[in-house]
mmCIF file of the C-alpha atoms, coordinates in Angstrom:
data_MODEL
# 
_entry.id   MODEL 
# 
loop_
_atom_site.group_PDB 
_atom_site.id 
_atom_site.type_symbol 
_atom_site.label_atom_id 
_atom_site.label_alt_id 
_atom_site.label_comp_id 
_atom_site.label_asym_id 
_atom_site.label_entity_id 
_atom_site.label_seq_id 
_atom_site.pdbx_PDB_ins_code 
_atom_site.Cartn_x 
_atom_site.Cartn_y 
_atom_site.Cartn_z 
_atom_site.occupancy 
_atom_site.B_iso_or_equiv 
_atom_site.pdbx_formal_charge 
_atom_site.auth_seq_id 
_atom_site.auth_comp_id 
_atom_site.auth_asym_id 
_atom_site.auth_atom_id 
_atom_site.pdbx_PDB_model_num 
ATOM 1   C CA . UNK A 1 1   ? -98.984  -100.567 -11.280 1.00 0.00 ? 1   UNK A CA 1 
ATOM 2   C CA . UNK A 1 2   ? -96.273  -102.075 -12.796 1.00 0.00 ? 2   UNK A CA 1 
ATOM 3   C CA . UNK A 1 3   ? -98.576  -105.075 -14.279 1.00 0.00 ? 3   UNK A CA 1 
ATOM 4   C CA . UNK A 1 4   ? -100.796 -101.771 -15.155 1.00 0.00 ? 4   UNK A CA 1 
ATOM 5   C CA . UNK A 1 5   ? -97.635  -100.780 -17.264 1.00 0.00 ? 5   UNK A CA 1 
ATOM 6   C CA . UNK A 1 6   ? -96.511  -103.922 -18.614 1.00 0.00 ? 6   UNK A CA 1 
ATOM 7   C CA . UNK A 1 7   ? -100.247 -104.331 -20.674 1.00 0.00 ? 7   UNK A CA 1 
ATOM 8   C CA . UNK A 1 8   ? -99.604  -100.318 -21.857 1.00 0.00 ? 8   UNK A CA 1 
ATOM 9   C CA . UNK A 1 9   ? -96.273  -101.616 -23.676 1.00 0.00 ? 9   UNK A CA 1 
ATOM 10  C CA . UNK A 1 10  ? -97.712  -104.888 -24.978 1.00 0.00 ? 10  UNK A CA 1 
ATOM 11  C CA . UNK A 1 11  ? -100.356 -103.101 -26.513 1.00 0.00 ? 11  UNK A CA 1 
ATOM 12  C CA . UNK A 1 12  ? -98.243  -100.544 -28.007 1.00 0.00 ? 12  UNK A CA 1 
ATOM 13  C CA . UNK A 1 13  ? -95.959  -103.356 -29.860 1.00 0.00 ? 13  UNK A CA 1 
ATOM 14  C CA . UNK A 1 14  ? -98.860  -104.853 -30.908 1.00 0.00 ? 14  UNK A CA 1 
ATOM 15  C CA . UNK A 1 15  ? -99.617  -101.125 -32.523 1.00 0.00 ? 15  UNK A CA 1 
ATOM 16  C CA . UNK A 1 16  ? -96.657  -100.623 -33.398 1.00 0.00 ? 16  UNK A CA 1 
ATOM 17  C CA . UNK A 1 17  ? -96.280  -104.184 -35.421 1.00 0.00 ? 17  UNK A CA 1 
ATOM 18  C CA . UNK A 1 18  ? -99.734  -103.642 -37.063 1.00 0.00 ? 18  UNK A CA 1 
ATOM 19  C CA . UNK A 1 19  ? -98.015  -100.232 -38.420 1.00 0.00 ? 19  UNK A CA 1 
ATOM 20  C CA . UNK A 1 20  ? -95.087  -101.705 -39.500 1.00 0.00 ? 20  UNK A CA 1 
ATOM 21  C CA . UNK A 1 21  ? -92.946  -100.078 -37.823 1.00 0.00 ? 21  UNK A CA 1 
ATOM 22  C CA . UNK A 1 22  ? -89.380  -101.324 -36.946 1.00 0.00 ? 22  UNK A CA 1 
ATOM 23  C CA . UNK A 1 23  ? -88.120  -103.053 -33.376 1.00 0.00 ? 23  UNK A CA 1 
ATOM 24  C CA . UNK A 1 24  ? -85.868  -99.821  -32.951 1.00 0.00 ? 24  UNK A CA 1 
ATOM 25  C CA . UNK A 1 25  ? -88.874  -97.137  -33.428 1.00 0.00 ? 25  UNK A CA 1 
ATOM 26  C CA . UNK A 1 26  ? -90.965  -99.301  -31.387 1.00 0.00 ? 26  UNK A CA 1 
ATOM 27  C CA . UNK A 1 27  ? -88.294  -99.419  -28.442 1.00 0.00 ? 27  UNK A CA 1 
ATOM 28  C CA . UNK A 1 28  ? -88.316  -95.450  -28.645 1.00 0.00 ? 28  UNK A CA 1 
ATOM 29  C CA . UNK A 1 29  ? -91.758  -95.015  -28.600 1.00 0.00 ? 29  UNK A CA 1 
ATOM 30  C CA . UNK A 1 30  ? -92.235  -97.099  -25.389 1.00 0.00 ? 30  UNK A CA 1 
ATOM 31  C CA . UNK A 1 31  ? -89.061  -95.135  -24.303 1.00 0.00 ? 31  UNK A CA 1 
ATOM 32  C CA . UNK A 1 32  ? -91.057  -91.791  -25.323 1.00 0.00 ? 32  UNK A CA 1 
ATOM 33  C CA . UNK A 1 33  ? -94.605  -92.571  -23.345 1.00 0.00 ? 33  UNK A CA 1 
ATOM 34  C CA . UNK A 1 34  ? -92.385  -93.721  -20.132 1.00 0.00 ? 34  UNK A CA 1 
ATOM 35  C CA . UNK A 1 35  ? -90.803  -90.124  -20.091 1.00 0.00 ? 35  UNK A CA 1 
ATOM 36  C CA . UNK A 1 36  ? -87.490  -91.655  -20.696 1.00 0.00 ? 36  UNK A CA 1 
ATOM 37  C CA . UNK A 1 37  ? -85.056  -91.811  -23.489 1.00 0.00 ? 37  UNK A CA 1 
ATOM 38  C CA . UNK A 1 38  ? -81.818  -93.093  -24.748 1.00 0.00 ? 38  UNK A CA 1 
ATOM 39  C CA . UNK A 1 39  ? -78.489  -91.100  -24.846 1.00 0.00 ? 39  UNK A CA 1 
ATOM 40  C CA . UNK A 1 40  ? -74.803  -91.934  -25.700 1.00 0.00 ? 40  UNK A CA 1 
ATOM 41  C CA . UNK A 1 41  ? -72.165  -91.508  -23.187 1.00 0.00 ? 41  UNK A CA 1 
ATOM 42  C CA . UNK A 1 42  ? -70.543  -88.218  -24.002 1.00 0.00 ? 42  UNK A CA 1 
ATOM 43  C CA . UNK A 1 43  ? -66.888  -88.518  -25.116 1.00 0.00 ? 43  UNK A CA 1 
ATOM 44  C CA . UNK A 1 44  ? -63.940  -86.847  -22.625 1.00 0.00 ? 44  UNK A CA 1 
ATOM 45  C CA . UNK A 1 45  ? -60.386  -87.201  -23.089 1.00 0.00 ? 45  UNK A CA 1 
ATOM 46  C CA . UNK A 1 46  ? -60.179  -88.388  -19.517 1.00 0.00 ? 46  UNK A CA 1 
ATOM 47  C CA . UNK A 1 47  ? -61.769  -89.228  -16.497 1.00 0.00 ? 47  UNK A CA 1 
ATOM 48  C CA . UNK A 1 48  ? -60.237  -86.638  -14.051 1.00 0.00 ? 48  UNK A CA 1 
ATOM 49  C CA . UNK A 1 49  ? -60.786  -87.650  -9.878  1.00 0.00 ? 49  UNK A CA 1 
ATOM 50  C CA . UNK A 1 50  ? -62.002  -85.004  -7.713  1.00 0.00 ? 50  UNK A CA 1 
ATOM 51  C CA . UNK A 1 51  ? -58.456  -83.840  -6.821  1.00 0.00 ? 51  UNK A CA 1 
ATOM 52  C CA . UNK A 1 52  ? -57.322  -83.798  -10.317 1.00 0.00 ? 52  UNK A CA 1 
ATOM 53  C CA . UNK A 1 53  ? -60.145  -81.533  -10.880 1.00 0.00 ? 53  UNK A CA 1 
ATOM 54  C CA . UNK A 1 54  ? -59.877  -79.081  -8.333  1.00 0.00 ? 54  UNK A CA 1 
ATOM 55  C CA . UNK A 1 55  ? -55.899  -79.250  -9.823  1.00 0.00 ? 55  UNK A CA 1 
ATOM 56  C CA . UNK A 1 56  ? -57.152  -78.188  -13.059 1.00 0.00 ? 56  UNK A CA 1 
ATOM 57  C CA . UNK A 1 57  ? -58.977  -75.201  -11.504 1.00 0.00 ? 57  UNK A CA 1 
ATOM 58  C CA . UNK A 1 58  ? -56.326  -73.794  -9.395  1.00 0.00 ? 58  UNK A CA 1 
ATOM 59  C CA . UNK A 1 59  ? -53.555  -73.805  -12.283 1.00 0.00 ? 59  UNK A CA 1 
ATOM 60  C CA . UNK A 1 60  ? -56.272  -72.232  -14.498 1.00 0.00 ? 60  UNK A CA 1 
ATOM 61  C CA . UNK A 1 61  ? -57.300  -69.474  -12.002 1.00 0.00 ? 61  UNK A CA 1 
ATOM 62  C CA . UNK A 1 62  ? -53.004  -68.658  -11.030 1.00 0.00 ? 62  UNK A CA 1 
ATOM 63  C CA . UNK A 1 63  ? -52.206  -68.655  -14.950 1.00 0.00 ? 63  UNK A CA 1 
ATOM 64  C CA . UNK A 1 64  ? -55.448  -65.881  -15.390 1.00 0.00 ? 64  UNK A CA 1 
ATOM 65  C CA . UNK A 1 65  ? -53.913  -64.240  -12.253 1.00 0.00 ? 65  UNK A CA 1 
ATOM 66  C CA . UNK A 1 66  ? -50.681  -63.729  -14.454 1.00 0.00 ? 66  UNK A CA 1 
ATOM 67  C CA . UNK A 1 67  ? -52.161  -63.072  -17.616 1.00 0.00 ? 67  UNK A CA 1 
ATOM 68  C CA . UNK A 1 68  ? -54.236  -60.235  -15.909 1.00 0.00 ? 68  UNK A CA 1 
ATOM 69  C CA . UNK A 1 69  ? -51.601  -58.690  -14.134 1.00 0.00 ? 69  UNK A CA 1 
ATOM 70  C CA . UNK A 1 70  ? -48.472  -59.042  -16.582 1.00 0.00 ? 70  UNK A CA 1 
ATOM 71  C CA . UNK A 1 71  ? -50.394  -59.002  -19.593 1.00 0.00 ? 71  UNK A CA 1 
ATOM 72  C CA . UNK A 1 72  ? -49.050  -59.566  -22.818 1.00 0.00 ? 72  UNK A CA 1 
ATOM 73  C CA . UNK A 1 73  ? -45.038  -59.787  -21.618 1.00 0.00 ? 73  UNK A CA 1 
ATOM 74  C CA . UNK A 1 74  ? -46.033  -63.147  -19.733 1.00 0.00 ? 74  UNK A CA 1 
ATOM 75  C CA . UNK A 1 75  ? -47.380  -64.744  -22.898 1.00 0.00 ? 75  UNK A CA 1 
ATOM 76  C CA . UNK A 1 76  ? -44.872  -63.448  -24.883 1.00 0.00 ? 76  UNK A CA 1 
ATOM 77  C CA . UNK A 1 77  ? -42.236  -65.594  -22.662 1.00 0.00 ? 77  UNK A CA 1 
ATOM 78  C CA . UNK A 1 78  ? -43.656  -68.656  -22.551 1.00 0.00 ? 78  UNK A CA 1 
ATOM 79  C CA . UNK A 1 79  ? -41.955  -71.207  -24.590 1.00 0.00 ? 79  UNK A CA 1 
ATOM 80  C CA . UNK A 1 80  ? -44.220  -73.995  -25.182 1.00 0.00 ? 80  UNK A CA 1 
ATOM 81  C CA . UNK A 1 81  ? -42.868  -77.534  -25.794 1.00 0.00 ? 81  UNK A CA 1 
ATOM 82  C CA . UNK A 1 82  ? -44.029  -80.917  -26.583 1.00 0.00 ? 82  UNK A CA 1 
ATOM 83  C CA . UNK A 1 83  ? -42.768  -84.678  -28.136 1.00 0.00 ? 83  UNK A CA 1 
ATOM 84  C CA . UNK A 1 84  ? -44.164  -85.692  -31.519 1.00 0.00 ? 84  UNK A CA 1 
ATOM 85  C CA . UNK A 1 85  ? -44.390  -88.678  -34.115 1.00 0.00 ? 85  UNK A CA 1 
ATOM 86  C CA . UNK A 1 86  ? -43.872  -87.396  -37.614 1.00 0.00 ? 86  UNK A CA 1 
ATOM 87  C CA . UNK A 1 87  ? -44.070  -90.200  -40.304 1.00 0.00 ? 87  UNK A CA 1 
ATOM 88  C CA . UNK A 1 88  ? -43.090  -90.683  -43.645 1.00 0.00 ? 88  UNK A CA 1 
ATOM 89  C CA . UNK A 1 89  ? -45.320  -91.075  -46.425 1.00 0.00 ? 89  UNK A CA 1 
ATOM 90  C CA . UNK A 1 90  ? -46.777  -89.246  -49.046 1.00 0.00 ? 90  UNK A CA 1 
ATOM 91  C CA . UNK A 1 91  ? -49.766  -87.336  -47.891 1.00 0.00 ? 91  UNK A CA 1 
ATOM 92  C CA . UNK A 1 92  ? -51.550  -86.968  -51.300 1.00 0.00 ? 92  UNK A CA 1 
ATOM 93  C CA . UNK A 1 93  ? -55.342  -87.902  -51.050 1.00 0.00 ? 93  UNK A CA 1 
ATOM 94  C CA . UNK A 1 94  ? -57.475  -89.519  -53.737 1.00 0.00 ? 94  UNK A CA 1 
ATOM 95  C CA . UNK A 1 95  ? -59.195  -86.924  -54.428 1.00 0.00 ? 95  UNK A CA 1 
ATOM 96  C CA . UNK A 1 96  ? -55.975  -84.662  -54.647 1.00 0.00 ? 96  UNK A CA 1 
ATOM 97  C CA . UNK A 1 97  ? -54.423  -87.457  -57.382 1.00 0.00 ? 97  UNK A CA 1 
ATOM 98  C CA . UNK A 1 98  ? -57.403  -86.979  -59.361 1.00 0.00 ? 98  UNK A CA 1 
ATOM 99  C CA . UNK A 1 99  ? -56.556  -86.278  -63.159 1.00 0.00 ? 99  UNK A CA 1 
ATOM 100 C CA . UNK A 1 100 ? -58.715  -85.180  -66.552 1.00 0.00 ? 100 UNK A CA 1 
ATOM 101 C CA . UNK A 1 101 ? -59.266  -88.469  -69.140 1.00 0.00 ? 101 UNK A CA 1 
ATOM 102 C CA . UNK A 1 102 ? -60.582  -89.315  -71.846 1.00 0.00 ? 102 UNK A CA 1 
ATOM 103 C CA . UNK A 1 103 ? -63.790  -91.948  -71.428 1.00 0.00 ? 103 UNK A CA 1 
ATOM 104 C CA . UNK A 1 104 ? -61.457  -94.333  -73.320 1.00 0.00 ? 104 UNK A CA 1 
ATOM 105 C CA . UNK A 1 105 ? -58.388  -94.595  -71.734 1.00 0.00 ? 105 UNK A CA 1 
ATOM 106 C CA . UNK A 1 106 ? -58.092  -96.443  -68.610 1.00 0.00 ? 106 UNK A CA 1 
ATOM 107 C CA . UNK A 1 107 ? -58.247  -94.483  -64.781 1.00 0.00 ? 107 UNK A CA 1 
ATOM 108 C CA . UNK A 1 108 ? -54.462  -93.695  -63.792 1.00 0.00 ? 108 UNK A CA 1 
ATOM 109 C CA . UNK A 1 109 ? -53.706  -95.796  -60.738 1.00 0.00 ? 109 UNK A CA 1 
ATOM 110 C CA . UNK A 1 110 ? -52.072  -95.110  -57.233 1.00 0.00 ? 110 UNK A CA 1 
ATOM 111 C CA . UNK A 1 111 ? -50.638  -97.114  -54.233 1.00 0.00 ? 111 UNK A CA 1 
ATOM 112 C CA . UNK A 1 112 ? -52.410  -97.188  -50.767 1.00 0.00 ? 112 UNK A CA 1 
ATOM 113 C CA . UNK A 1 113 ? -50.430  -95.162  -49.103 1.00 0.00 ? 113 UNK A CA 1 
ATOM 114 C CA . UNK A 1 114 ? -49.081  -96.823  -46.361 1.00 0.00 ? 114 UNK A CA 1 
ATOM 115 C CA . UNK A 1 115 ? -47.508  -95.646  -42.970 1.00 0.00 ? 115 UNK A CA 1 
ATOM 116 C CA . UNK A 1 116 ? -44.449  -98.431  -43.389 1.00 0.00 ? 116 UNK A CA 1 
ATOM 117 C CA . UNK A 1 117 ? -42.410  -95.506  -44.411 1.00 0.00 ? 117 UNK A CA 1 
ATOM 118 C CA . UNK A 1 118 ? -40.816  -94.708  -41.120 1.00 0.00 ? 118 UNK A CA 1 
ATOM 119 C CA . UNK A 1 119 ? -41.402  -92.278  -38.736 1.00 0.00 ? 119 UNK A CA 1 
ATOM 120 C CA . UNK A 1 120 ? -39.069  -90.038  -36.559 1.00 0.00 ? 120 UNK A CA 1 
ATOM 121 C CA . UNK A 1 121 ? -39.654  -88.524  -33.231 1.00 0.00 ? 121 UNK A CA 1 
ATOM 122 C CA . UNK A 1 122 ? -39.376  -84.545  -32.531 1.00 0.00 ? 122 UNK A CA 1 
ATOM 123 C CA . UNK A 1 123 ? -39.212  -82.494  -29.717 1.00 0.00 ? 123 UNK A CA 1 
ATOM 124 C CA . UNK A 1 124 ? -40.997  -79.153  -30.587 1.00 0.00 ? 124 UNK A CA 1 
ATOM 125 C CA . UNK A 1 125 ? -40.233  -75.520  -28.866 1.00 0.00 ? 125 UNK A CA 1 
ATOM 126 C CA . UNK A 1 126 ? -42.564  -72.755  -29.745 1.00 0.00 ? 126 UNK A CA 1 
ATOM 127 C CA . UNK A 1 127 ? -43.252  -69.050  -28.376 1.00 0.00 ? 127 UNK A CA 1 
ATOM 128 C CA . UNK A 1 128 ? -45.816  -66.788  -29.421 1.00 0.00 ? 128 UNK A CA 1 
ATOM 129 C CA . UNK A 1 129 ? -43.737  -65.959  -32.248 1.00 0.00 ? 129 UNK A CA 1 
ATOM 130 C CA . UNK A 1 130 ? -42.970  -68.818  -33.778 1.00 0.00 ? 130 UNK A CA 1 
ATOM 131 C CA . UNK A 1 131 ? -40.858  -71.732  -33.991 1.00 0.00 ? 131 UNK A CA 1 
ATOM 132 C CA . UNK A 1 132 ? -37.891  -72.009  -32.099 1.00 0.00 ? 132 UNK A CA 1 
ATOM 133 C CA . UNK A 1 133 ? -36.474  -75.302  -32.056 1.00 0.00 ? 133 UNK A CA 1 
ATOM 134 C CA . UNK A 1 134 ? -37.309  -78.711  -33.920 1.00 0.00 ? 134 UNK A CA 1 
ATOM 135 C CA . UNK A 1 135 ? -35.392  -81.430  -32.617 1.00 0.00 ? 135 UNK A CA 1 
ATOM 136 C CA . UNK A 1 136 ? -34.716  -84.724  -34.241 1.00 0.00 ? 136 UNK A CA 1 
ATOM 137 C CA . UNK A 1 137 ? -34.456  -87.392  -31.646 1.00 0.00 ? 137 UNK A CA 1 
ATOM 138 C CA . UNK A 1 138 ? -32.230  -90.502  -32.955 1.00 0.00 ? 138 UNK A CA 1 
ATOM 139 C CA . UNK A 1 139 ? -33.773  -93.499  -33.959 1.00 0.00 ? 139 UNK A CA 1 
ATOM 140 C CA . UNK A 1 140 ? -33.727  -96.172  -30.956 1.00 0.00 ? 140 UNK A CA 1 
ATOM 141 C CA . UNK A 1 141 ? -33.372  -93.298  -28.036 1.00 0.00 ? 141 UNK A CA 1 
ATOM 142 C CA . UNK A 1 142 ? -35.675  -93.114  -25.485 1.00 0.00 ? 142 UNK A CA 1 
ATOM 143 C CA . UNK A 1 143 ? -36.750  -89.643  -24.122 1.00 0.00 ? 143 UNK A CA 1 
ATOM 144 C CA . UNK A 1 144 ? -36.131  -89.797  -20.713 1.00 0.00 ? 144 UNK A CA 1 
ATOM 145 C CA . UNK A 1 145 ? -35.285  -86.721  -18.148 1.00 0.00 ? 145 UNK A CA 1 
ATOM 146 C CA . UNK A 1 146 ? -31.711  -87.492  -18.761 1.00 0.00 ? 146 UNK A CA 1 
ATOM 147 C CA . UNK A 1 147 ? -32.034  -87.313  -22.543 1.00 0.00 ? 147 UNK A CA 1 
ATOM 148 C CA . UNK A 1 148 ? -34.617  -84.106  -22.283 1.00 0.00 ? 148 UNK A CA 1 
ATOM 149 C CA . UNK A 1 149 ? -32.206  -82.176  -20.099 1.00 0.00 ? 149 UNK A CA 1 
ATOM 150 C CA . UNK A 1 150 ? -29.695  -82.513  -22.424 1.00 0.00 ? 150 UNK A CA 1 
ATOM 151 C CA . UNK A 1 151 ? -31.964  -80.990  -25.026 1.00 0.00 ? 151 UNK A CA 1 
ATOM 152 C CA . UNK A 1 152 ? -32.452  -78.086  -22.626 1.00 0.00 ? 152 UNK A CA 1 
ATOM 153 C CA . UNK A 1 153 ? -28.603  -77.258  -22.496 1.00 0.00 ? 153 UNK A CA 1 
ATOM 154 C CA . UNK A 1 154 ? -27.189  -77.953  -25.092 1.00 0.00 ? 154 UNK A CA 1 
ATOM 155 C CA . UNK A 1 155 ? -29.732  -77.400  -28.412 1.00 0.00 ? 155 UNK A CA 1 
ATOM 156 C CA . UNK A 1 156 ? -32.477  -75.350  -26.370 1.00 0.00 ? 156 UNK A CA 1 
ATOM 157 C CA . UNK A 1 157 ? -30.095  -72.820  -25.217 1.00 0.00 ? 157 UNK A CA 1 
ATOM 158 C CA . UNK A 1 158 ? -27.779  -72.682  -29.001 1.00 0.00 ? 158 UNK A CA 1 
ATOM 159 C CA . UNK A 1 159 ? -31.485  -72.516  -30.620 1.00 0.00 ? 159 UNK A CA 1 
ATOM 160 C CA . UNK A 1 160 ? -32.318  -69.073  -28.283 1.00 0.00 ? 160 UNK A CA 1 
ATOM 161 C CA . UNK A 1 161 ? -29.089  -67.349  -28.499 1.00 0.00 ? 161 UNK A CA 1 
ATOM 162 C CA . UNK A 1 162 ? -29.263  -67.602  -32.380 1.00 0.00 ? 162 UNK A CA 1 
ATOM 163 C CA . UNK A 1 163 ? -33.417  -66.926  -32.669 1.00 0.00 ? 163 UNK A CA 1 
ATOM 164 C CA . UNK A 1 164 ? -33.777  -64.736  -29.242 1.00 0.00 ? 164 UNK A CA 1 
ATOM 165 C CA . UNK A 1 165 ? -30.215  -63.357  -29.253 1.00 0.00 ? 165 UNK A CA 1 
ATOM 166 C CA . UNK A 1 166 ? -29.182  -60.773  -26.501 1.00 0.00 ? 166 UNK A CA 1 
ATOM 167 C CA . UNK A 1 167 ? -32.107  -61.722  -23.899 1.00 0.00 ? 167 UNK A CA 1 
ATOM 168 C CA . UNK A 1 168 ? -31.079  -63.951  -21.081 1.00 0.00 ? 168 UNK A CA 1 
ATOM 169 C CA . UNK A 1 169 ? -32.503  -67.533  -20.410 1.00 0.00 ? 169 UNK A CA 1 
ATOM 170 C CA . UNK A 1 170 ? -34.446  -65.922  -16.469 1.00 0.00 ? 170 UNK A CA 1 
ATOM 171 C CA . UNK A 1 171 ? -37.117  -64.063  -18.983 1.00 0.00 ? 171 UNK A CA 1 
ATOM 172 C CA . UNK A 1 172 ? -38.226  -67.086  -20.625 1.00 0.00 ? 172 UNK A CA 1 
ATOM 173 C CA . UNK A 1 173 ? -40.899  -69.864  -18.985 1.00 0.00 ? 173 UNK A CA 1 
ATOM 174 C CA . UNK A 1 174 ? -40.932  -73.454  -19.842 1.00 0.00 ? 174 UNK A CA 1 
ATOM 175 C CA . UNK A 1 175 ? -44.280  -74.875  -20.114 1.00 0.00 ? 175 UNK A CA 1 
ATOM 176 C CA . UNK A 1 176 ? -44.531  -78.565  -20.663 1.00 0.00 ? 176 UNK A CA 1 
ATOM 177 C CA . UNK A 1 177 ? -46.986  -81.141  -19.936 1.00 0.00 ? 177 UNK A CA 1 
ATOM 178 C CA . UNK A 1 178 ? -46.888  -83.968  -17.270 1.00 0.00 ? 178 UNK A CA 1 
ATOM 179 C CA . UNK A 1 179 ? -44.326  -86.406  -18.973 1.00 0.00 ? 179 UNK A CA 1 
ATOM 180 C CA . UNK A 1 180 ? -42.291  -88.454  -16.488 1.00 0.00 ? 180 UNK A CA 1 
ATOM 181 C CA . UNK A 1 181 ? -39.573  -86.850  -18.750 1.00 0.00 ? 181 UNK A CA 1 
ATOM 182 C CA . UNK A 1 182 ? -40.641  -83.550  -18.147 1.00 0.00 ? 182 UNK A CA 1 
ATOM 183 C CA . UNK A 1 183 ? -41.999  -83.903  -13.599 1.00 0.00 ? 183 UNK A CA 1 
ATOM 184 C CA . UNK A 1 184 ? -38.849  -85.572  -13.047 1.00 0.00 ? 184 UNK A CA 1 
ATOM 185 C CA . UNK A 1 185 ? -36.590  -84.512  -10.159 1.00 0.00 ? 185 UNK A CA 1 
ATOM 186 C CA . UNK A 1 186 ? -33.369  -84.160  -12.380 1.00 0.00 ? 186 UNK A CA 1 
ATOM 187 C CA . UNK A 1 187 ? -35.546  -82.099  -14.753 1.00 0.00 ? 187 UNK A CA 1 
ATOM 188 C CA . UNK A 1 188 ? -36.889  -79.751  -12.556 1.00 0.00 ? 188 UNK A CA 1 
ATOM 189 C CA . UNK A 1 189 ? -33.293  -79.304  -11.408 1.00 0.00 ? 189 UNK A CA 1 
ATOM 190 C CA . UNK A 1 190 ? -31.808  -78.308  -14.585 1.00 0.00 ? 190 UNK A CA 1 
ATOM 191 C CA . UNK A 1 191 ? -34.387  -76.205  -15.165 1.00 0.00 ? 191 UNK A CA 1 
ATOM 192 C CA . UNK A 1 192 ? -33.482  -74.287  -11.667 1.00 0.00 ? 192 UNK A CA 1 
ATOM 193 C CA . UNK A 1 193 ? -29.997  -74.055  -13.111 1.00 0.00 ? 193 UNK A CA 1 
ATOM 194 C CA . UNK A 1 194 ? -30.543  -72.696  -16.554 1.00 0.00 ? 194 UNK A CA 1 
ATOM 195 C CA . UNK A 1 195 ? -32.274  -69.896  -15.432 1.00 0.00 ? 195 UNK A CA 1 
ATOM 196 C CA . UNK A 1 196 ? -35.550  -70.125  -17.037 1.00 0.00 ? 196 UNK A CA 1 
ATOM 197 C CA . UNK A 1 197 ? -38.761  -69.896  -15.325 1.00 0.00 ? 197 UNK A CA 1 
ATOM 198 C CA . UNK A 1 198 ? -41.988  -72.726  -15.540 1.00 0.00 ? 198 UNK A CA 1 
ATOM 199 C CA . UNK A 1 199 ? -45.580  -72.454  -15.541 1.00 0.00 ? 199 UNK A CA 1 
ATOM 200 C CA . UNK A 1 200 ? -47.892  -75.421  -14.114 1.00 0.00 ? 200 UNK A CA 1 
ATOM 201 C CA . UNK A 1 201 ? -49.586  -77.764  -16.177 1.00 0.00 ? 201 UNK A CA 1 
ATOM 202 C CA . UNK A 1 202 ? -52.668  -78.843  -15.311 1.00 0.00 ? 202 UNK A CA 1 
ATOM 203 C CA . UNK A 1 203 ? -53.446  -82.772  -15.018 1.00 0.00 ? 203 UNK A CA 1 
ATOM 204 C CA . UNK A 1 204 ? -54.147  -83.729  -18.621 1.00 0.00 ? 204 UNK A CA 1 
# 
């Protein structure tokens, strides 16, 4: 059989050379009569192990649980936050610098724009309603639990008394992702003390 199917697939490159036709369509045309074809790996932001999985499920299924029984006051108290790069450099595309000539006059010219600007790090806090607080973290710091809880005191809490003013820190819910910074013992601590409540986040 399988000196049966090698002849089959010389005979169809020699076809397939008297057509013409490229290597690559001859490759999927043997790939075609075999009943088999070629796919691409399909892209996932992570490889997740069983446990991680059935992680994933469980958080998903107890946040549902919540949502269906609290409704919309649950969302509304969740206070989302989250560590981000922000660089500086103009943001103007090619196409957006494009300008009206004359046929004579030479094209107007502009520099590669170029990511050497600098770039600051920010701690984002958002609710349902908007923006809460936008933190600037110094150049050189590193965002560890000690540096995040201070966040949480001092500029978390000053940020909802002036944008949330008159309701207390218990009705709000952290939810953060699984950053050392944010799973860390001293974190989960302050956030006990504050007051404010946390919802799980699933593994990636």
């Amino acid at each position: 059989m399988a000196s049966l199917e090698r002849l089959e697939i010389r005979a169809i490159i020699k076809f397939c050379q008297e057509e013409g036709e490229t290597p690559s369509k001859t490759y999927k045309r043997i790939l075609g009569i075999k009943g088999k074809a070629s796919v691409h790996a399909r892209w996932v932001p992570r490889l997740l192990q069983d446990h991680e999985k059935a992680r994933r499920v469980q958080d998903s299924r107890e946040f549902l649980r919540r949502v269906n029984r609290e409704g919309g006051d649950f969302l509304g108290r969740i206070i989302t936050t989250d560590e981000t790069w922000l660089w500086f450099y103009d943001p103007e595309t090619k196409s957006q610098s494009a300008v009206w000539k004359k046929s004579t006059s030479p094209p107007p010219k502009k520099a590669r724009v170029s990511k050497g600007g600098g770039k600051y790090m920010f701690i984002m806090f958002a609710d349902m309603h908007g923006m809460i607080l936008q933190h600037a973290v110094p150049k050189n710091t590193t965002v560890n639990a000690e540096y995040f809880c201070k966040v949480l005191r001092c500029d978390l809490v000053h940020a909802l008394e002036k944008k949330r003013p008159g309701v207390p820190l218990e009705h709000f819910i952290l939810h953060m992702d699984n950053a050392s910074s944010h799973t860390a013992a001293v974190t989960d601590l302050e956030v006990a003390v504050l007051g404010f409540g946390r919802v799980a986040h699933p593994p990636y």
